[in-house]
C-alpha positions in Angstrom: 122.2 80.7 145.4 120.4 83.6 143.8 123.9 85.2 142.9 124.7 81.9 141.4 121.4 81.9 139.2 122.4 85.9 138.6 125.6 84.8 137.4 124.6 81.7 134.9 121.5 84.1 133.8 124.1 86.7 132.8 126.3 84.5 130.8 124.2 82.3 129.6 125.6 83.2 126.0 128.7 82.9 126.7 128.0 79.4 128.2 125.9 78.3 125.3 129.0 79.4 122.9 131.1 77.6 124.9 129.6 74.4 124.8 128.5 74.6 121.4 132.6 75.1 120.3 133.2 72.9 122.7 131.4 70.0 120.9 132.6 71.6 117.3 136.0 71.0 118.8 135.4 67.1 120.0 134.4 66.3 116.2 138.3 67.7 115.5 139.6 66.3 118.3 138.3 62.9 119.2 140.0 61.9 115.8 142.8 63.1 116.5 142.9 61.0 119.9 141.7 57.9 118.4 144.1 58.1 115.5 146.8 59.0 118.0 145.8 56.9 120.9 144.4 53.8 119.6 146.4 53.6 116.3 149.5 55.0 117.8 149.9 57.3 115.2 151.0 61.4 115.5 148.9 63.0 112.5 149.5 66.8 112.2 147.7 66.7 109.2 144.9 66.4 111.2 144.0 70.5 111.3 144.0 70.5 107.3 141.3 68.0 107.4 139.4 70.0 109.1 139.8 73.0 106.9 139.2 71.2 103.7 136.1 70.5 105.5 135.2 74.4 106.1 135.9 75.1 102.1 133.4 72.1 101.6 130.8 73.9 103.0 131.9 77.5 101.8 131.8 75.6 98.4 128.3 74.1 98.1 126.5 75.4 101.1 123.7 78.1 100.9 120.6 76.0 101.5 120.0 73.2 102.9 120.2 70.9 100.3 123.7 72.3 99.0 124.6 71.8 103.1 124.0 68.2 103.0 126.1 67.8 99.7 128.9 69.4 101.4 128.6 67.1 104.8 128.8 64.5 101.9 131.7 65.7 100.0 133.9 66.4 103.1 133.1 63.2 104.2 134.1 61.2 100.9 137.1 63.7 101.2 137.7 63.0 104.5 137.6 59.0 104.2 140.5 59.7 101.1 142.8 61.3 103.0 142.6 59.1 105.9 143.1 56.3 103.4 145.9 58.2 101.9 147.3 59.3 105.1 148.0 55.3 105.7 149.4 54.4 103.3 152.1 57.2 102.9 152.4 56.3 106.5 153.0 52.8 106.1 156.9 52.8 105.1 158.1 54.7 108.3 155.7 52.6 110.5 158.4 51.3 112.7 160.3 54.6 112.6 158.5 56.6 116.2 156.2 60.1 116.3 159.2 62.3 115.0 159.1 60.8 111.4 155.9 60.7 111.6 155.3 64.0 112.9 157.8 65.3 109.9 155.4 63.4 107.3 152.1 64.7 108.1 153.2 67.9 108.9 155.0 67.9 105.3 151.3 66.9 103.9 149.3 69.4 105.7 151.7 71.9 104.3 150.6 71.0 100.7 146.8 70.7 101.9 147.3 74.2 102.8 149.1 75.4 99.8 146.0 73.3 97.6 144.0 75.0 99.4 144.9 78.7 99.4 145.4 78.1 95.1 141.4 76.5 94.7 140.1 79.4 97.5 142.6 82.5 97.6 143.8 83.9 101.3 141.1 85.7 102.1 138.4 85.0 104.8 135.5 83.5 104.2 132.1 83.0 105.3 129.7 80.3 104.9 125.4 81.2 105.7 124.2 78.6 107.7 121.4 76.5 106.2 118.3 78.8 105.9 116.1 76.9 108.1 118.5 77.3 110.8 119.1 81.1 110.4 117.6 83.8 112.9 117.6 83.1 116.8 115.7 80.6 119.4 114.4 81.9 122.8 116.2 80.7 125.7 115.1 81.6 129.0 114.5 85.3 127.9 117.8 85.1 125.6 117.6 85.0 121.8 120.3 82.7 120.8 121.3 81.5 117.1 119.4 78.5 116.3 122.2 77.4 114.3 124.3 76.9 117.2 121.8 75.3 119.0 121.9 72.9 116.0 125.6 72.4 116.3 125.0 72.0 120.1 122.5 68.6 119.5 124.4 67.6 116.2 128.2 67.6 118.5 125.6 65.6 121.3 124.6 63.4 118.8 128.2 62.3 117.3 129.8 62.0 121.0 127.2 59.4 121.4 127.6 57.9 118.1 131.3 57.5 118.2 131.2 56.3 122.0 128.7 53.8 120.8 131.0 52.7 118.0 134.0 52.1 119.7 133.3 51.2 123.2 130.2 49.2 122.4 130.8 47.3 119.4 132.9 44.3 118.0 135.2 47.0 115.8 136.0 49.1 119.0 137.0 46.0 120.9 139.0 45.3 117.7 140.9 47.8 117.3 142.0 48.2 121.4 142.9 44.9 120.8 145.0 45.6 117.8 146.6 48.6 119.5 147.8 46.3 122.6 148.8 43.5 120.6 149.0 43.4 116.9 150.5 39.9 116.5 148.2 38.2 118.8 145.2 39.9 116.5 146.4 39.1 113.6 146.8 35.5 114.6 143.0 35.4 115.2 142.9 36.1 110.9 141.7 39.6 111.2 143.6 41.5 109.3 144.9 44.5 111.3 145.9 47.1 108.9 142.4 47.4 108.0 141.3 47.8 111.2 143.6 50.6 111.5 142.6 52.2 107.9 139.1 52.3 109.3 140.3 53.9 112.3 142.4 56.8 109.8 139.4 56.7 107.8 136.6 57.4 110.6 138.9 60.1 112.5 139.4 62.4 109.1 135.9 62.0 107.9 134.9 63.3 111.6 137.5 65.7 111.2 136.1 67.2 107.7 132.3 66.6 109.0 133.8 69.1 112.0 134.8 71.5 109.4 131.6 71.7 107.6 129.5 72.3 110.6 132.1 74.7 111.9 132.0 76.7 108.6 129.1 79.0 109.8 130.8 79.4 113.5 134.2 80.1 112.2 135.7 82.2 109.9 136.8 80.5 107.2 140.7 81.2 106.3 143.8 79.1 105.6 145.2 79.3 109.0 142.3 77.9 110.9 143.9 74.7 110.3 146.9 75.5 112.7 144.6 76.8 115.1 142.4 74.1 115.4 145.1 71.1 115.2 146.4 73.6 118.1 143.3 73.5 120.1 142.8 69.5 119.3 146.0 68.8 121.0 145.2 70.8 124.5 142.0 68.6 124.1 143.8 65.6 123.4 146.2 66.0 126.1 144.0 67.1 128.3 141.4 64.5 128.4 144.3 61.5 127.9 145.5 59.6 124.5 142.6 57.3 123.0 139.8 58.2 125.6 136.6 59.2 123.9 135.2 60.8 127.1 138.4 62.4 127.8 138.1 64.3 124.6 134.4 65.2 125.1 135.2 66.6 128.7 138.5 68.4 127.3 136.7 69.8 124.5 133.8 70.5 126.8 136.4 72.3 129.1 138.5 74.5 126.8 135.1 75.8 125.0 134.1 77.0 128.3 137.6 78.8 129.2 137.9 80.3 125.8 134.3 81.2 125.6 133.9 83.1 129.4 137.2 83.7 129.0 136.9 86.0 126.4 133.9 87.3 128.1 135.4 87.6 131.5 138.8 88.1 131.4 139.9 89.0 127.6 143.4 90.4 128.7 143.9 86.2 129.7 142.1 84.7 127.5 144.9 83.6 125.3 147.0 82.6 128.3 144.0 80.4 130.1 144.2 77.4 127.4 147.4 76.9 128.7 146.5 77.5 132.2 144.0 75.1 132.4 146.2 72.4 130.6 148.9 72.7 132.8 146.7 72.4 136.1 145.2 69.1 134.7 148.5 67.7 133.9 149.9 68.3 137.4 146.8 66.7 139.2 146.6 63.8 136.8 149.8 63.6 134.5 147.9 60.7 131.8 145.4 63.5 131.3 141.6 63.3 132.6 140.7 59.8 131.6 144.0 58.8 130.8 145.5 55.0 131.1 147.3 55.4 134.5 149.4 52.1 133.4 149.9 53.5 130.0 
């Protein structure tokens, strides 16, 4: 017990930054799972959402009134391109993931392209609010208050979006759109809302991710890759359309890269993978995965 308590005491850090990129990564992923899993829709687009986000809050943060205006603009932002996202998805609806796969992909291309014209290439950081600068004592650690911010922030929106959609009429809606779209539509609720809202909620949770993250990550036009990257382990790992199976993914592969890099930095890289493929040959539908899917 005492080495156990050694242990935790000595990577306390690299717990805490695993957790709190952990929960940056659910706002990313859970998005992406919803979008994919309930509205049955493959959206690699997803990671450039995300880094729009990040150049949101490189653009107007610096205090904390110019960090709330970028939480608002990538959200507006974020609720467009879902919105836009639908509808150039709409034609090839019946056509499977490749086509649309091929589509999003094409448009996250172009997000890039916007992107790297308005910011340049280079990296870029973004100051955290400056009531949220310096360091909190933990247990005898100093520990940057902003990512304990970002720690009970991610807390907060798992519990909001469980809340939403596991808990309310509109999450009972759209499973039941997802299993049956005729039979909804029948009842005179008009489904291709319900799955706009669904677009709409998962990219302005994806940009919200990216303005939060801006302070955490360094800001560049490749994060998006790496991000959609990291989303999918997540995604796959926790199971298509499962809100807890993104949070305990997300949870999961914050911790691996975090002590990971800590603890093993020669493995890191290959330890993501690791961990996916000894979830997937336990349980094959992913953590909390539809076994009857």
């Amino acid at each position: 017990m005492e080495s156990l308590v050694g242990w935790l005491d000595a990577n306390l850090i690299s717990i805490l930054n695993g957790v709190a990129r952990g929960l940056l990564l659910f706002t990313m992923a859970v998005g992406l799972s919803l979008i994919f899993g309930l509205a049955d829709v493959l959206n690699l687009a997803h990671g450039a959402v995300f880094l729009l986000g990040a150049y949101m809050a490189f653009q107007f943060a610096g205090d904390g009134t110019g960090f709330v205006v970028a939480v608002l603009a990538a959200v507006v932002l974020g609720v467009l391109l879902g919105g836009g996202l639908t509808a150039a998805l709409r034609p090839i609806s019946g056509r499977g993931h490749l086509d649309q796969a091929l589509l999003t992909l094409g448009i996250a291309f172009v997000l890039s392209d916007i992107a790297s014209i308005v910011w340049g290439n280079d990296f870029r950081s973004v100051p955290p609010p400056a009531f949220l600068r310096g360091s909190t004592n933990i247990v005898g650690h100093a520990y940057p208050t902003y990512r304990l911010a970002v720690i009970v922030v991610g807390l907060a929106i798992a519990g909001a979006v469980y809340a939403l959609f596991e808990r309310t009429q509109l999450g009972a809606v759209v499973r039941a759109a997802v299993e049956d779209r005729a039979m909804v539509s029948a009842l005179g609720i008009n489904v291709g809302r319900v799955l706009v809202a669904v677009f709409a909620i998962g990219s302005a949770l994806a940009a919200f991710g990216g303005v939060i993250g801006g302070p955490v990550l360094a800001v560049n036009p490749g994060l998006d890759w790496e991000v959609l990257i990291l989303a999918l382990i997540v995604v796959v790992i926790g199971g298509l359309g499962s809100i807890k199976g993104a949070f305990a993914g997300a949870l999961l592969i914050g911790q691996v890269q975090s002590l990971g890099v800590a603890l093993v930095p020669q493995l890191a890289a290959f330890l993501l993978f690791g961990a996916m493929a000894v979830v997937l040959l336990v349980r094959p539908e992913g953590l909390f995965g539809d076994v009857t899917a």
